[in-house]
C-alpha positions, -999 to +999 in steps of 0.1 A: +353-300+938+334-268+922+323-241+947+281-231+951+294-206+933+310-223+903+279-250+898+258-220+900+276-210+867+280-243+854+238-246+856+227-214+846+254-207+814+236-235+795+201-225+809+206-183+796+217-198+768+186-220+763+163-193+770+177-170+753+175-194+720+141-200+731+133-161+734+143-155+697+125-184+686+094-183+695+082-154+685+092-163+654+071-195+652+039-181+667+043-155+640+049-183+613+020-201+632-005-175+626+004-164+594+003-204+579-034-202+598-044-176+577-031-182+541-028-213+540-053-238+524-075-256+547-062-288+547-095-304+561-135-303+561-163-296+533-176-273+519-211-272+494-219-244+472-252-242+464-262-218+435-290-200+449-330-205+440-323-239+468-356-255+465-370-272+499-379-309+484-340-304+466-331-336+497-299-349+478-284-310+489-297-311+531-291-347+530-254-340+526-249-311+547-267-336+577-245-362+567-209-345+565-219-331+601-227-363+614-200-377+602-178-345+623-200-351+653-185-384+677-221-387+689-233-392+650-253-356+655-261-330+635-251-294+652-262-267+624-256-232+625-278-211+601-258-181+593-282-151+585-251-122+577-260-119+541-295-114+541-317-080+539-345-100+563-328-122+587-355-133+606-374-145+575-342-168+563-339-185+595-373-196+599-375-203+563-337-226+561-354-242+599-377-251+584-363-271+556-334-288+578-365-301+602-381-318+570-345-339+568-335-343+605-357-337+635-329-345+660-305-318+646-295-292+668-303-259+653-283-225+662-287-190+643-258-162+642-271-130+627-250-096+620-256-083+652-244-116+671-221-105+698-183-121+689-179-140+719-215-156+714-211-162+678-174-183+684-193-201+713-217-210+693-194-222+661-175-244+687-203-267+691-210-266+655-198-291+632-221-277+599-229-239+589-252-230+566-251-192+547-282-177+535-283-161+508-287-123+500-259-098+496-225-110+497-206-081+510-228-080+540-210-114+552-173-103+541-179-069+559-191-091+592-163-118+595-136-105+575-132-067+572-099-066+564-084-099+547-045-075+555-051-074+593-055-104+616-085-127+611-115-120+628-127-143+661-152-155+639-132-162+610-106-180+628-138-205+640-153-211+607-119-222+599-115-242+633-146-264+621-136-271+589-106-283+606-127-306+623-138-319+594-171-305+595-188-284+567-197-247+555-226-246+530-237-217+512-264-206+489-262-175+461-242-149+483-234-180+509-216-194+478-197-167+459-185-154+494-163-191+494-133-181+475-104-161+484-118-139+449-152-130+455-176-112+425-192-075+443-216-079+413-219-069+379-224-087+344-205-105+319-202-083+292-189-051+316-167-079+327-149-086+293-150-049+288-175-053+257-192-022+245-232-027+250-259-030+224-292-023+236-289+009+256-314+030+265-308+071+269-289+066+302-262+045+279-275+012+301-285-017+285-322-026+289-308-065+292-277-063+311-287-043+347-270-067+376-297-084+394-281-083+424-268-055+427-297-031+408-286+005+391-304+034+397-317+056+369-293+086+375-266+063+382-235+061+355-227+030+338-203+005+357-170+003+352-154-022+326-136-050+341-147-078+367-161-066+399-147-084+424-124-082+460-118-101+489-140-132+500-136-156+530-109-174+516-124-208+524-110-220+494-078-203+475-074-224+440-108-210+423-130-187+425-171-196+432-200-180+414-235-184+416-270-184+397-239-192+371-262-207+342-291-187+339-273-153+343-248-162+319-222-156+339-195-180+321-179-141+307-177-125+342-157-157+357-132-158+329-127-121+331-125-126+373-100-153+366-079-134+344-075-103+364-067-127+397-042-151+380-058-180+389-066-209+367-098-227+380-132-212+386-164-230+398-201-217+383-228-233+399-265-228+383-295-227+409-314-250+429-275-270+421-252-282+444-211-287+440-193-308+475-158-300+473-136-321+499-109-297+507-090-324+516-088-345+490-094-316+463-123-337+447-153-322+435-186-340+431-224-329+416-250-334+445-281-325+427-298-324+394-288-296+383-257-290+360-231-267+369-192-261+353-160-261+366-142-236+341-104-237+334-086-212+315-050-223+315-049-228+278-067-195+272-047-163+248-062-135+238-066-118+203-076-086+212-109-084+229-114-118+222-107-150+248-100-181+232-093-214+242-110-211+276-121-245+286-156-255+306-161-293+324-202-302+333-211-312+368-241-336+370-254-353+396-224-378+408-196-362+384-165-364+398-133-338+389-106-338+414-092-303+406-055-312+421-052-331+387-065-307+367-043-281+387-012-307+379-025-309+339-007-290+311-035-274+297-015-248+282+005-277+262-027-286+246-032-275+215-078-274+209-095-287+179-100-260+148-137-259+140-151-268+106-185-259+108-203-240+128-245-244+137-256-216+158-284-222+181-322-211+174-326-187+199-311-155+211-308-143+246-312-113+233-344-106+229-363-080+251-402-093+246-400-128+241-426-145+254-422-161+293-425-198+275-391-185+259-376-163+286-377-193+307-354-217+276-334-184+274-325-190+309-303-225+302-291-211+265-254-216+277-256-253+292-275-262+261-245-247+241-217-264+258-241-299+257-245-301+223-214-296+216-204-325+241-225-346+224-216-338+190-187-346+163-155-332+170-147-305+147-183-289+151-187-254+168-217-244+180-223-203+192-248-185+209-250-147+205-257-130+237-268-093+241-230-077+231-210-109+232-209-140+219-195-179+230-186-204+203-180-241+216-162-273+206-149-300+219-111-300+234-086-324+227-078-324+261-068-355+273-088-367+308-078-400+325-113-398+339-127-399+302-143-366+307-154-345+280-138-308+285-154-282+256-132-255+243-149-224+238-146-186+231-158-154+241-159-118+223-180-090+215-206-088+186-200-070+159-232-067+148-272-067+163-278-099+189-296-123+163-265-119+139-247-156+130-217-159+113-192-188+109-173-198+140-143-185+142-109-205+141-085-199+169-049-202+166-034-231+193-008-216+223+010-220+249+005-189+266+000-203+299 
C-alpha cells in the first residue's frame, strides 16, 4: 500500500505534467485566437454600401438596413447606431440620417457615436446595436478613429463592429461610409493619376482643369499628385474586393483597376450614387437594392501592353441582380480567352469637354454605364469607346461563360494619344492567361 507520500507523487506527476502542457498551450491558442479575429473574413452579418448622394424617399436602401437589424434583434427591433466619424459637421449628419430612418421606422432605437465618443461609451453602445450606419464625408477621418494602425491590435471599437456583424447584424455606409469597407481603401485621387496617364488639359500649374479629386480638392500652389492609385488601409470589413464610391459619375472604373492591380486582388465593387449593393458576408452573394446601377469589376483575365489594360472585365448591378462573388472567385477567368472586336461605334459625347452646357454635364455624368450598356445590349463582336479627358475605355462583350446567364463586358483602358474628342478604331487585344 503506497505511503501519503508516494500518492502524493502518483497525483501530482500527471497533474505538473497537465499544466505544464496546458501552460505552453494556451498561450499559443489565445494568440492564434486573436490573430484568426483580426484577419480573418467575417464569416457572418451584412453589410450595404451605399454610393453616396443617398436620397431620403431612396426606401428600398433604409428598408433593408431596418430589416437585416430586425432580423439580428430576438425582440424583431431595430437598434441603429448612426456613426458620424467621417463627417466635417457631425451634428448636421445625425439629425439629417435621424431623420430619414424615422420616415421608415418610428419604433427604431436610435444611438449616435461621434469622433470624440469616449471608447468605453462607444463599445457600450455597439453592444446593443444590431445595425450601424456611416455618414459620409472624409474617409480617413473614420480609419484614423477605429483603426489607426491595421499592424497593432484592433481597436475596442473595431473589435465591436466586428462583434455585430457576428451577430448577424449589419454595417451600412454611404460615400466615405462605403470605400472605408474594404481591407484596400482609396485616400482619393482620380483615374487617370491612377493608371499613371500623362494629362491633357492642364492649366500653368501642370493640373488638369477636369481631373481635380472632388474629394479630396488641390490647392493652387500645391504640386500635381503622384501617379499611381491612392489608397491604404480600410476597416477590413470585407477582404476579397475593394469598395468605391460615387463610382459612375466620377468615372472611377480606371482608379479601381489600378487599386486592384497594385493590391493583388481580383474583385472590386463600384457603386454609383443614390445606389445601393447588400453583400451577405456569409454566403458571399451580392444583390442590387435600388435603382441605380452599379459594377462589380473583375480583372483576373486582365494583361498589360504597356500603358494599356486589357481584358479587364465589368458585371451591372440593377435592382435585384444577383452575383455571388465565391463563384466568380472559383471562375477561371484567366482561362478565358475575350471576343476580338470588329467594329467599333464610339459614343456621341465626350467627357471631356470644359463648357458644355448643364443639360450635358448632367448625361456626361452616366457616359461610362451607358458605354458598358450598349455594349450589353449589342452584337457580339461590336466595341464601343468613350474618350475621357487623357484616357480612353473601349467595351465588348466577353465570352465569359456565367451559369447565372449574366452578361460580363470586356473592356479596356489606356491613355489618348490625341485631344479628348479624338475616335479611332477599337483596338484588338491579344487573349491571355496571365492570371
Amino acid at each position: 500500500m503506497p505511503t501519503h507520500a508516494h500518492i502524493h507523487v502518483l497525483i501530482s506527476r500527471p497533474l505538473r505534467t497537465l499544466l505544464c502542457t496546458l501552460c505552453v498551450l494556451c498561450p499559443a491558442l489565445l494568440s492564434a485566437g486573436c490573430a484568426r479575429r483580426d484577419t480573418a473574413h467575417n464569416a457572418n452579418g451584412h453589410l450595404l454600401v451605399i454610393g453616396g448622394g443617398l436620397e431620403r424617399d431612396n426606401a428600398p436602401v433604409y428598408q433593408r438596413i431596418l430589416e437585416l437589424a430586425k432580423a439580428a434583434s430576438p425582440e424583431d427591433k431595430a437598434r441603429v447606431v448612426i456613426a458620424t466619424a467621417a463627417s466635417a459637421d457631425e451634428a448636421a449628419s445625425e439629425k439629417s440620417a435621424r431623420a430619414a430612418f424615422a420616415l421608415y421606422d418610428t419604433k427604431a432605437v436610435i444611438a449616435c457615436i461621434t469622433r470624440d465618443t469616449p471608447s468605453d461609451e462607444t463599445v457600450l453602445i455597439l453592444s446593443r446595436a444590431n445595425a450601424i450606419f456611416f455618414t459620409g464625408g472624409d474617409q480617413k477621418r473614420i480609419t484614423a478613429r477605429y483603426r489607426p494602425d491595421p499592424a497593432a491590435a484592433p481597436s475596442p471599437e473595431l473589435l465591436a463592429f466586428r462583434e455585430l456583424l457576428n451577430r448577424g447584424g449589419v454595417i451600412a455606409g454611404t460615400s466615405a461610409g462605403a470605400a472605408m469597407m474594404s481591407e484596400i481603401m482609396f485616400l482619393g485621387g482620380r483615374s487617370i493619376d491612377a493608371l499613371g496617364y500623362p494629362r491633357q488639359s492642364a492649366n500653368a500649374a501642370g493640373r488638369s482643369n477636369q481631373t481635380d479629386d472632388p474629394d479630396n480638392p488641390a490647392s493652387p500652389d500645391e504640386a500635381p499628385p503622384a501617379k499611381g492609385p491612392n489608397i491604404g488601409p480600410g476597416m477590413g470589413f470585407i477582404r476579397t474586393l475593394i469598395t468605391d464610391s460615387h463610382f459612375i459619375e466620377r468615372n472611377r472604373v480606371g482608379r479601381l483597376v489600378a487599386a486592384l492591380e497594385a493590391s493583388n486582388l481580383r474583385l472590386g465593387l463600384g457603386v454609383a450614387e443614390n445606389a445601393c449593393v447588400h453583400i451577405n458576408l456569409r454566403t458571399g452573394e451580392i444583390v442590387g437594392i435600388s435603382a441605380a446601377a452599379s459594377q462589380l469589376i473583375d480583372i483576373g483575365a486582365m494583361h498589360r501592353e504597356g500603358p494599356a489594360r486589357r481584358n479587364a472585365l465589368a458585371f451591372t448591378l440593377n435592382k435585384d441582380t444577383r452575383v455571388n462573388i465565391n463563384d466568380v472567385l472559383r471562375s477561371p477567368a484567366a482561362s478565358q480567352p475575350q471576343r476580338e472586336p470588329t467594329q467599333a461605334q464610339p459614343i456621341d459625347i465626350t467627357a471631356a469637354v470644359p463648357d458644355a452646357p448643364e443639360s450635358n454635364r448632367a448625361e456626361r455624368r452616366l457616359l461610362s454605364l451607358r458605354l458598358f450598356e450598349r455594349a450589353a445590349s449589342a452584337s457580339p463582336r461590336t466595341a464601343f469607346k468613350l474618350v475621357l479627358d487623357g484616357w480612353q475605355i473601349t467595351a465588348r462583350q466577353a465570352d465569359r461563360a456565367d451559369t447565372n446567364k449574366h452578361t460580363w463586358i470586356a473592356f479596356d483602358l489606356e491613355p489618348t494619344a490625341a485631344t479628348p474628342s479624338t475616335v479611332s478604331d477599337a483596338p484588338k487585344p491579344t487573349p491571355t492567361n496571365a492570371r
